[in-house]
C-alpha angles and dihedrals in degrees: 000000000000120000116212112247111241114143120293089333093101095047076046096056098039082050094060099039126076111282097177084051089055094041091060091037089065092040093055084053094047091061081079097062095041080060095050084058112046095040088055088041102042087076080065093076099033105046106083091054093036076058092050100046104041111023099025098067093040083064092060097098083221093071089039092109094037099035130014087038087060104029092052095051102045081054094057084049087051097047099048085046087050099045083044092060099043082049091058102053096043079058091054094041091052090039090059086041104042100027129237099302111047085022087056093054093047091048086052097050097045086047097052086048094053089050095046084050089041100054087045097049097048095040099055116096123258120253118271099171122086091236093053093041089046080052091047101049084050087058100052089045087071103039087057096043086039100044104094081066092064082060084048095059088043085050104038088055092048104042090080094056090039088042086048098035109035097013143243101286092051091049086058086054097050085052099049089052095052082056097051098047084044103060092046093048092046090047088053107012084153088053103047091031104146096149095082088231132113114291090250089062085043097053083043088054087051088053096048093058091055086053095055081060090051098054093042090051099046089057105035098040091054087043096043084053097037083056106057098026124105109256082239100058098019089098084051093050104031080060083060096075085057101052083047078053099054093036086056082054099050097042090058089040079060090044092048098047097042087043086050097052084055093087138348135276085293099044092042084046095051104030113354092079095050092054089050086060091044098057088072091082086076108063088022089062095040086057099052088053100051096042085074080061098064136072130245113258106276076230093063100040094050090042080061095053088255101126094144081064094040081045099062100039082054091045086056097040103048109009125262090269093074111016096085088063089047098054094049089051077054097057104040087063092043095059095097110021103150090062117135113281086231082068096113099023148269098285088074097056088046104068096032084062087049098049090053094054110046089050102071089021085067078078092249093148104045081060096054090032097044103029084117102044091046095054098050092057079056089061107256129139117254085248091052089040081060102045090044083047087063095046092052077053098051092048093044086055094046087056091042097062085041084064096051092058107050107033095087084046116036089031125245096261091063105051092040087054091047087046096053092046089049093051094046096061102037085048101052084043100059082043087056080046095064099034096066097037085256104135099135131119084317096067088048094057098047091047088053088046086046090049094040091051090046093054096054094044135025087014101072112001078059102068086027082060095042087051092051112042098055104093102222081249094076100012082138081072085074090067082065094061097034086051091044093048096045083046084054095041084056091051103052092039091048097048098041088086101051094049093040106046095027110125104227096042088045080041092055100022110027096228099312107105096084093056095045075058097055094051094052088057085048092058087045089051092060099047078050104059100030089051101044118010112093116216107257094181110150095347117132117245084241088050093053082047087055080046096051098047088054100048089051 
């Protein structure tokens, strides 16, 4: 929750309340975001073996009749299926935003454009020739390694209609279940194959129901703790659900490398990936039984009519004393809580959207997707890539908890603006790195700064930013930009790859032009940030809704 800021009453009620309840509620809720972490960094470990065991053999001319013809047009099915479904949630999503009328128009002329695209994607002929192939192959790399995205951006759009329908704590549960099912049909996807496709779409559907957990998580776990979190420590614990993020991601960096030690390159290509995705029923399971241990959000369950219920989890969270004002706060900004997300504006909505991009368009992901990848351009042994991975993680992790402590006291603006500017220059100069064949000691360096200005910047303030500006009227207007940010992430993550492993740009740049374009997105960040977004530090959500009223 909130507490209203007058004077030293909110300090007084936290202070009476139960500070040890509100700390493991917010780790029960963090478990989301571990698993956030460790499902979208689990593919570190696996893809070159997931590579090895799937592309590679479609580029041997032999298999060219019973494998790369098949393989490459259930992939253009897929992907038609796939766009069709992001178009249709970004018509939803405009529809909600635009009303009826100009959202109408907008839903028919992305439609007719998917079906023009569509016609023209099924019906071109598939690649004969070894270059195209070699293109292809490069195309479908990305969209496997890539596929638990296309579940981010499902479950993104739908977490705000789960979170304002079943709940937020329901929505935890869906997601913990997407994770489980996930991690069992990824480690088999052979085994528990029901779509009628090749096991390797099998094994990307699998993926991309762990990535509906994921969307619904990244949006739900940060909402859930900024909920039920003092406005004066809501930016600490909110970051919570980050470092949980990036610990998920360590400890599957840790999996991945001890799985990996079991056996050599044959073993790891054949068995050692399937038990890295396994692994995820542990801490998938562990989630789903903890979440019957934690309350609904006082906000929900006021927003159902249910305030004896929010009474009482106020009452726990922040002492008697204060939990009645709180509630009424509450409920002033609930009364009309199905009004337009265009309520207060564009601007709103706007940055929000932004956020959301440049924060996965600064190249984050290609970093915690590819580690392994980069470092072995750089020359290192599968079994260095995943130790060097670790240490990017543990770094990530150390910066991470840097930013938890000083977002409520240095504001969010500031460390966003140092972060931007950190990742710009680290980013052109790993570019320069690879450019001139330089990709020593140094590389290594400017990949760690980029990852440590990341961590105490866009990585958690963020989410802490997205929690915050969405008055609890139109709180559903958050699904837009989580749904925006996890359609961005895809994209980078789709098209590395391509700009990485494709012949002519490796030919001219030696792998550094996807990172020059990184930085450039890093510069744009700043001016961003330091141009539009407003400073939310210890402000109550009621009090950035009061913000936002005056400002439309």
């Amino acid at each position: 929750m909130a507490f209203i800021n007058t004077g030293g009453s909110a300090d007084t009620g936290l202070q009476q309340g139960n500070k040890l309840y509100l700390v493991l509620l917010t780790l029960v809720a963090t478990f989301g975001g571990l698993l956030f972490g460790y499902d979208t960094a689990v593919v570190n470990g696996a893809e070159k073996s997931l590579v090895d065991f799937y592309i590679t053999p479609m580029l041997d001319p032999a298999h060219y009749q019973t494998l790369t013809r098949p393989i490459i047009t259930q992939y253009r099915i897929l992907m038609v299926v796939v766009l069709l479904v992001v178009a249709v949630i970004i018509s939803f999503q405009m529809l909600k935003l635009l009303g009826r009328k100009k959202g109408g128009l907008f839903t028919a002329i992305v439609l007719i454009l998917w079906g023009v695209w569509s016609w023209s994607f099924i019906g071109e002929a598939v690649p004969a020739d070894s270059v195209a192939v070699q293109g292809m192959g490069d195309t479908i790399k990305g969209f496997v390694i890539a596929s638990a995205l296309v579940g981010c951006i499902v479950g993104g759009a739908l977490a705000g209609v789960v979170s304002k329908s079943l709940g937020r704590k329901n929505g935890l549960f869906i997601s913990a279940i997407c994770f489980i099912l996930s991690a069992i049909g990824a480690w088999r996807p052979e085994l528990f194959n029901v779509f009628g496709t090749l096991d390797v779409f099998s094994f990307v559907i699998y993926r991309i129901i762990g990535g509906i957990g994921v969307g619904l998580a990244s949006m739900i776990s940060p909402m859930y703790i900024a909920e039920i979190a003092p406005a004066r420590t809501r930016g600490k614990l909110v970051s919570f659900n980050q470092f949980a993020i990036i610990f998920g991601m360590l400890v599957i960096y840790f999996v991945n490398y001890r799985i990996a030690a079991q056996g050599d390159e044959a073993w790891l290509k054949e068995i050692g990936w399937r038990w890295m995705f396994l692994s995820g029923v542990v801490p998938a399971g562990l989630f789903f039984i903890l979440l019957f241990f934690i309350p609904e959000t006082p906000r929900f369950l006021a927003l159902k009519g249910k305030e004896q219920e929010a009474l009482k989890v106020l009452e726990k969270i922040g002492g008697k004393s204060e939990a009645p004002g709180v509630l009424e706060a509450i409920k002033g900004t609930l009364k009309d809580h199905s009004r337009p997300w265009l309520s207060y504006g564009s601007l709103i909505i706007v940055i929000g959207i932004l956020l959301s991009v440049f924060q996965q368009f600064v190249g984050i992901n290609v970093v915690l997707y590819y580690a392994g990848n980069i470092f072995r351009n750089m020359g290192a042994s599968t079994d260095a890539s995943l130790l060097q991975t670790i240490i990017v993680g543990i770094v990530n992790l150390l910066f991470t908890v840097l930013a938890i402590f000083t977002v409520d006291k240095f504001g969010r603006k500031p460390l966003m603006i140092i972060g931007s500017l950190g990742m710009a220059v680290s980013m052109i100069a790993l570019g320069l790195s690879f450019y001139f064949d330089s990709v020593g000691v140094g590389a290594l360096i400017f990949m760690l700064i980029y990852t440590a200005a990341f961590a105490m910047s866009w990585g958690p303030v963020c989410w802490v930013l997205l929690a915050e500006i969405f008055p609890n009227s139109i709180r559903g207007a958050m699904s837009i930009a989580v749904a925006v940010q996890w359609i961005a992430n895809w994209v980078v993550s789709f098209t590395f790859p391509m700009m990485n492993d494709n012949i002519a740009l490796v030919d001219k740049f030696h792998h550094g032009f996807a990172y020059w374009v990184y930085g450039i997105m890093s510069v744009l960040s700043a001016i961003f940030i330091w141009r539009l977004v407003p400073e939310t530090k210890g402000r109550s959500l009621e009090e950035i809704e009061l913000f936002w009223k005056k400002k439309h």
